[in-house]
C-alpha positions in Angstrom: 47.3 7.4 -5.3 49.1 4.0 -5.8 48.2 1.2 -4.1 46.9 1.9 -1.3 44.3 3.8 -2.2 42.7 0.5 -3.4 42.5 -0.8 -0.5 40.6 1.6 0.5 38.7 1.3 -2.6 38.3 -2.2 -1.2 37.6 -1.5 2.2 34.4 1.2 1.0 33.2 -2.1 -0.6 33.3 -4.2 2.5 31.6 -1.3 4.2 29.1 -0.4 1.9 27.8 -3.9 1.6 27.8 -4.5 5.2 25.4 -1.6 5.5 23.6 -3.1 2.5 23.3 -6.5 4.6 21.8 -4.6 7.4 19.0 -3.2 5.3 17.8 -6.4 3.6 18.6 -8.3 7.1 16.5 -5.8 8.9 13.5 -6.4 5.8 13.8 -10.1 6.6 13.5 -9.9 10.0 10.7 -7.9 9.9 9.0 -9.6 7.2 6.1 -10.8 9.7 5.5 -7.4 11.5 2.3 -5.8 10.7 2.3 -2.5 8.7 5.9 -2.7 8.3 7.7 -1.0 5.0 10.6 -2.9 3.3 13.5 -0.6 2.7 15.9 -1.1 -0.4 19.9 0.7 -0.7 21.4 2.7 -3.5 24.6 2.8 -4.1 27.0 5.6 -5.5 30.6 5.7 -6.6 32.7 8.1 -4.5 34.4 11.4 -6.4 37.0 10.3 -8.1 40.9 10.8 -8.6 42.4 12.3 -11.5 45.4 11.5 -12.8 48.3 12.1 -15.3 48.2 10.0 -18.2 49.8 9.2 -21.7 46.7 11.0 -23.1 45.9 13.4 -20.6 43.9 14.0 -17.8 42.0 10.6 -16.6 40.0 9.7 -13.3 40.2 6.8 -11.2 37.6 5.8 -9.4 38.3 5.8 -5.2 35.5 2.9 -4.5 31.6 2.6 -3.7 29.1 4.1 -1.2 25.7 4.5 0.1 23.4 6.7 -1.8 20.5 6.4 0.1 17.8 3.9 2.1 14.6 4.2 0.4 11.7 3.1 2.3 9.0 0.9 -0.1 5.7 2.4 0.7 3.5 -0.2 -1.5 1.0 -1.2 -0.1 0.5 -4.8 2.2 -1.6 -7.2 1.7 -4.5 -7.8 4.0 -5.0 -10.0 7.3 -8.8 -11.0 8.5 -8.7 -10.5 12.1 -11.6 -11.5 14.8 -11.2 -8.2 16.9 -13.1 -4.8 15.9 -10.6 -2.5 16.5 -7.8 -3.6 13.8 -7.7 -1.2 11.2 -5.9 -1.5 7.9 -6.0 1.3 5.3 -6.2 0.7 1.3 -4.4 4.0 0.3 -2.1 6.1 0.8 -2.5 7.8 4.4 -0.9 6.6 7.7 -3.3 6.3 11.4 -2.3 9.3 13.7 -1.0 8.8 17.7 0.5 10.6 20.5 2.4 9.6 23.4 0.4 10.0 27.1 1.3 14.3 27.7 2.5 14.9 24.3 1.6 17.3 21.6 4.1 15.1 19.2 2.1 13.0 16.9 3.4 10.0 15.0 2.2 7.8 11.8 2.0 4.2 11.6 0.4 1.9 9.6 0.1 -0.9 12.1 -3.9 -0.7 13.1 -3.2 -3.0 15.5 -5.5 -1.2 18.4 -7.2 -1.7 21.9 -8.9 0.3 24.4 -6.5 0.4 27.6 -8.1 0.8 31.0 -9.3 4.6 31.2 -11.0 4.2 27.6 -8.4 5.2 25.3 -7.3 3.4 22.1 -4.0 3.0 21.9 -1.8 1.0 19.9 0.9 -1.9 21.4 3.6 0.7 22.4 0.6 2.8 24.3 0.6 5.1 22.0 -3.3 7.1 22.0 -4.9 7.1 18.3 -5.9 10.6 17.2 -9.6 11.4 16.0 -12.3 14.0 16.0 -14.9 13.8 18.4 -19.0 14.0 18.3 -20.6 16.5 20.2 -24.0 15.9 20.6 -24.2 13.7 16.9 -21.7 16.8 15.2 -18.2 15.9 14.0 -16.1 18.7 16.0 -13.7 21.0 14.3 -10.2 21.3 15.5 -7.1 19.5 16.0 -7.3 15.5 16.2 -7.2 14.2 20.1 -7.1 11.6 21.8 -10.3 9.3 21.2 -11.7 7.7 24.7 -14.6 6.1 25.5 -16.0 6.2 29.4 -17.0 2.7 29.9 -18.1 3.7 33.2 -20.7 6.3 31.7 -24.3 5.9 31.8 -26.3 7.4 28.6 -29.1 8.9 30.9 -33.3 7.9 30.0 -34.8 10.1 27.7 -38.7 10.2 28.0 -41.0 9.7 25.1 -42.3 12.3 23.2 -43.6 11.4 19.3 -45.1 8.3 18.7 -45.6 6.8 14.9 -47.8 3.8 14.5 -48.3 2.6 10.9 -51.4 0.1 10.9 -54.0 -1.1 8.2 -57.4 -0.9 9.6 -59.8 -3.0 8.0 -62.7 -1.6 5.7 -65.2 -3.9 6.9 -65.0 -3.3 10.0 -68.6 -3.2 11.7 -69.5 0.4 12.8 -69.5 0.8 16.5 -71.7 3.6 18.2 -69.3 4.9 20.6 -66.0 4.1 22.4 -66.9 3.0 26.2 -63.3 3.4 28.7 -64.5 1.5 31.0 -65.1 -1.5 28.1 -62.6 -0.9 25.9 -62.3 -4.1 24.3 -66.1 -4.3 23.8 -66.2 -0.8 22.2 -63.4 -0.9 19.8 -62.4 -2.9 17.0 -59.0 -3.0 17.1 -56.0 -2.3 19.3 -52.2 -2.3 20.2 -49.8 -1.9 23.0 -46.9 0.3 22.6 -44.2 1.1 25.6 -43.8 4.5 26.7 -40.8 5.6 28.7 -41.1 8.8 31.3 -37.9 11.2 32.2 -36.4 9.1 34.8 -36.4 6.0 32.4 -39.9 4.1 33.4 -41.9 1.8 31.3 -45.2 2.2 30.8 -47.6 0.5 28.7 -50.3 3.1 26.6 -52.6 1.2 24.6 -54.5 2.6 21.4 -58.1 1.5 20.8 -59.3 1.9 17.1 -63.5 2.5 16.7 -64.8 2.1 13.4 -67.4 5.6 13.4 -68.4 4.8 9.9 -68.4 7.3 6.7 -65.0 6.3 6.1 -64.0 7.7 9.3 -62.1 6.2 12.7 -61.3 7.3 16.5 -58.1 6.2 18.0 -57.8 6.9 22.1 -54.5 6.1 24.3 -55.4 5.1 27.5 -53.1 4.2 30.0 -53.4 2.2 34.0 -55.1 5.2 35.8 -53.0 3.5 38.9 -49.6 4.8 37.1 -50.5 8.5 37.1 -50.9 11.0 39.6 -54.2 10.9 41.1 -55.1 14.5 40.5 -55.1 13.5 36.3 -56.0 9.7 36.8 -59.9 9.0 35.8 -62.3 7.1 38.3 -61.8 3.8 35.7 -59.1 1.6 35.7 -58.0 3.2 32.7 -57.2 7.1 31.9 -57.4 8.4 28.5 -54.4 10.1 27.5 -55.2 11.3 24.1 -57.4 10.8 21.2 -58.5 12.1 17.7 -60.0 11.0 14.2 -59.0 9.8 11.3 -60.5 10.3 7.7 -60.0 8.1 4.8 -61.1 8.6 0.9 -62.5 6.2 -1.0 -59.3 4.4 -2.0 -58.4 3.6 1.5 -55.9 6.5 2.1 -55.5 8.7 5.1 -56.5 11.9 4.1 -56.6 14.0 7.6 -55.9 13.1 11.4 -52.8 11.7 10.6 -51.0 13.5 13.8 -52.1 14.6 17.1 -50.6 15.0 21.1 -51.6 13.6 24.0 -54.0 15.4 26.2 -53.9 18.9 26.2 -52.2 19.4 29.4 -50.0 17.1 30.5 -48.9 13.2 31.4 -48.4 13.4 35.2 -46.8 10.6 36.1 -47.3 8.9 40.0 -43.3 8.4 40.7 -41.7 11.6 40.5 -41.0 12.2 36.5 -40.9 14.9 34.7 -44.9 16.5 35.1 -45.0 18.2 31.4 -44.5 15.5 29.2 -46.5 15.6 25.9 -46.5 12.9 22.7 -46.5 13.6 19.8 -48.6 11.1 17.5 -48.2 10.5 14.3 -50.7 7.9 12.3 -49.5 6.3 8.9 -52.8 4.3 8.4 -54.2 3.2 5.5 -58.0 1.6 5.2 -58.0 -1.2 2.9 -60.3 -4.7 2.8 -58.0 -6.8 4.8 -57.1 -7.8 8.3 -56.4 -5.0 10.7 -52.6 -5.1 11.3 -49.9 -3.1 12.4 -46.9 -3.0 10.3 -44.6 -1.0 13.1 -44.8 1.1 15.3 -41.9 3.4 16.8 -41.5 6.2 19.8 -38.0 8.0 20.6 -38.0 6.8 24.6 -35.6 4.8 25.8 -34.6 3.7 29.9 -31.2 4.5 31.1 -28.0 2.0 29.6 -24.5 1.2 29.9 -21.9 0.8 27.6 -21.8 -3.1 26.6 -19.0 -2.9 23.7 -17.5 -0.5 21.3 -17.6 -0.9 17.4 -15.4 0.9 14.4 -16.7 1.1 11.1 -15.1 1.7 7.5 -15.3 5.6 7.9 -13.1 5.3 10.8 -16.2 5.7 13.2 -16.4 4.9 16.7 -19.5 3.9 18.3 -20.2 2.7 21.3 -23.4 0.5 22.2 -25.4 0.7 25.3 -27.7 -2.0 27.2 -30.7 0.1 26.0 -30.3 -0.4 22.7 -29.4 2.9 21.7 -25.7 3.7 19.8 -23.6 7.3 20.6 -20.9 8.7 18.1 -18.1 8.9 20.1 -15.2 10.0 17.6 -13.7 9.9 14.0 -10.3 8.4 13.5 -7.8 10.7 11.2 -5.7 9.8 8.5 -2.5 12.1 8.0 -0.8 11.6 4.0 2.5 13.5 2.9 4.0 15.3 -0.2 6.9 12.5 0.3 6.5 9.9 2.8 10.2 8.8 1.9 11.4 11.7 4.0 9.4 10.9 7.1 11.8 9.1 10.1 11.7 5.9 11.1 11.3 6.1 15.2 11.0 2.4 15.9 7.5 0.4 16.9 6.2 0.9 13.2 6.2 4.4 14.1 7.0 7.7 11.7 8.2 10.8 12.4 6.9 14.2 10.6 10.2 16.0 8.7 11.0 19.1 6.5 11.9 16.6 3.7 8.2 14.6 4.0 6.5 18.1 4.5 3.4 19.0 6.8 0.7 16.2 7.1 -2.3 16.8 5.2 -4.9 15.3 7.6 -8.2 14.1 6.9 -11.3 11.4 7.6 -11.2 8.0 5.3 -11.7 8.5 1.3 -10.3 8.7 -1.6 -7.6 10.7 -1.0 -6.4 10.2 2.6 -7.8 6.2 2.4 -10.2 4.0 3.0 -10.4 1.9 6.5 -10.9 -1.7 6.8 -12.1 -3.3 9.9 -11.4 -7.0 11.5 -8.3 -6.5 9.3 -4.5 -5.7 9.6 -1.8 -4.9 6.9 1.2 -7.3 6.5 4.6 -6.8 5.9 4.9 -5.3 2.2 8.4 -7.3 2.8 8.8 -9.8 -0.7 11.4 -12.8 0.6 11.9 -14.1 -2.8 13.3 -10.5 -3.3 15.5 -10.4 -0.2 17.0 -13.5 -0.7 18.1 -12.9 -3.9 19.8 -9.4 -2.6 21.6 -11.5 -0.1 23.4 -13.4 -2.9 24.1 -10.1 -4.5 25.4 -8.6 -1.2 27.4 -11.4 -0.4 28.8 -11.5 -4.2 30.1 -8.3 -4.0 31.4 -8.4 -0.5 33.2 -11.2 -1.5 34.6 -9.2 -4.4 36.0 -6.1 -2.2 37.4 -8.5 0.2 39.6 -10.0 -2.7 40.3 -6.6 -3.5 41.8 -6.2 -0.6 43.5 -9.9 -0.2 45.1 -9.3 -4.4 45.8 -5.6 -3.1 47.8 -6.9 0.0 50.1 -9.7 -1.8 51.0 -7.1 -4.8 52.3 -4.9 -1.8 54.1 -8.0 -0.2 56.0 -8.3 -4.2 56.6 -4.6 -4.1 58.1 -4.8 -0.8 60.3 -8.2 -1.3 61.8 -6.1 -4.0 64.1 -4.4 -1.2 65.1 -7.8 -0.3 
């Protein structure tokens, strides 16, 4: 073995450390990229000589070299962002993407997303996030796909068809002989306006007149501008009732039957083309009591058309986007992928990971406890610890040092064996 098998010795020292100074360099320079993982070295000693000694059999060690590159999946602290669509994930499980025509999905912890041009969210490298979509309001089964939203979509009207008014009509209300259509004002004792919406997204105003009958009991009657239907349902006033009923209170001031009824028997026939068959569905939640008569809300399911006007993400990983109507549509639900052992998944560059036979198959699933919970306006840092890194560097450079005077002793006790000829 001899002498020059030290400096090889040497020489696996200088190259072992220099690989070791590329790790902790590369942790360094990436200490300020978002959902990166530090990575540490381990070293091992290579198999060793044996040789013939005074004693016996003995081994000489034939220098150092790299074990293996452990990635440090700890987790990062957090980053409050401004933008909705940064994601950061408490946990364990990584955000799935795909490249534009590829069935190859990838794992990154960077959330750092956007919607691109078409409606896809994609990450910085254009990379599309994977999710589940909604179909009509129910989380689809299946393999995660790309999530997109068509910013160019309308969400089309949807005409009104229940209608839930929750009043308090007052007990002392004077009793009023009968409701007169063509005075309604005059011949009721209270009222309110609620907006109805037809099929092709028009507003119109009904109006519900409350009549104090007496006996602990009430009318109600919609009316509507007889000018806005067709003329062949439209009454000879200025007004058109639409639909009426009674309501019945006990003693204590409680509704106790009329609580629900439907416009007209037929149908509201509309003057501009809407759908001829549309029927409410009214719904009273009315209570009788000794004060003013009030109404505490009112609601109806109509709405005109909308488009989209921004797109939100919430902890569960929902997308939703919001229309100029008001109303909200599921759009998708992002997935989170965890592994068996994320140390053998492989680094492919852009804070992206690679699936392999050492990490095992993804087990893929929404936010929780055991795939993660999602944070929005927020980004992981860098698990990166500089204090750490710094003090590797003095290590590194220690024991570079050390094998290259290895090397330098090794060299001038060859020069003495060689001046020996001399």
């Amino acid at each position: 073995m001899g002498l020059s098998s030290t400096l090889y010795a040497g020489i696996s020292g200088l190259k072992a450390n220099s690989e070791a100074m590329s790790v902790t360099g590369n942790n360094i320079a990436n200490s300020g990229t978002i959902g990166f993982k530090s990575s540490s070295t381990l070293f091992s000693d290579i198999l060793s000589a044996s040789i013939s000694s005074a004693s016996g059999s003995s081994q000489v060690g034939r220098g150092v070299q790299i074990s293996t590159i452990s990635t440090n999946f700890s987790q990062g602290s957090f980053q409050d962002t401004s933008n909705s669509t940064d994601l950061a994930i408490e946990g364990d499980g990584f955000f799935m993407v795909s490249a534009v025509d590829s069935t190859t999905v990838l794992y990154t912890r960077n959330g750092s997303f956007h919607f691109d041009d078409d409606g896809y969210l994609i990450n910085a490298e254009n990379y599309r996030v994977q999710g589940k979509l909604f179909d009509n309001g129910v989380l689809s089964g299946g393999d995660p796909t790309d999530i997109r939203v068509d910013f160019d979509s309308q969400i089309p009207a949807q005409q009104t068809s229940a209608l839930t008014l929750t009043t308090n009509l007052n007990s002392s209300s004077e009793v009023i002989a009968a409701f007169d259509i063509a005075d309604p004002a005059a011949t009721s004792n209270y009222s309110t306006s609620t907006e109805l919406y037809d099929s092709l997204g028009n507003v119109h105003l009904a109006t519900t007149y409350f009549v104090n009958t007496g006996g602990q009991t009430w009318e109600w009657h919609t009316v509507v501008n007889s000018s806005e239907l067709d003329p062949s349902v439209a009454g000879t006033e200025a007004l058109t009732e639409i639909g009426s009923g009674t309501l019945t209170f006990d003693s204590s001031g409680n509704l106790t039957s009329g609580g629900s009824g439907t416009t007209t028997a037929g149908a509201i026939v509309w003057n501009n083309g809407s759908d001829p068959t549309q029927q409410i569905d009214m719904t009273f939640k009315t209570t009788q009591f000794s004060s003013s008569s009030v109404v505490i809300s009112q609601n109806q399911n109509g709405y005109s058309p909308g488009e989209v006007i921004s797109v939100s993400i919430d902890n569960d990983g929902k997308v939703t986007a919001s229309y100029s109507n008001g109303e909200t549509l599921d759009i998708a639900m992002l997935t989170l992928a965890t592994f068996n052992n994320p140390d053998g998944l492989i680094k492919s560059g852009g804070s992206l990971y690679a699936a392999s036979s050492n990490s095992g198959s993804p087990s893929v699933g929404t936010a929780g406890a055991s795939q993660g919970y999602i944070y929005t306006y927020s980004l992981e840092l860098s698990n990166v610890d500089l204090a750490t890194e710094f003090v590797n560097l003095i290590t590194i450079q220690n024991n570079y040092s050390a094998s290259s005077k290895v090397i330098t002793t090794t060299d001038e006790m060859l020069q003495i064996l060689i001046s020996m000829k001399r």
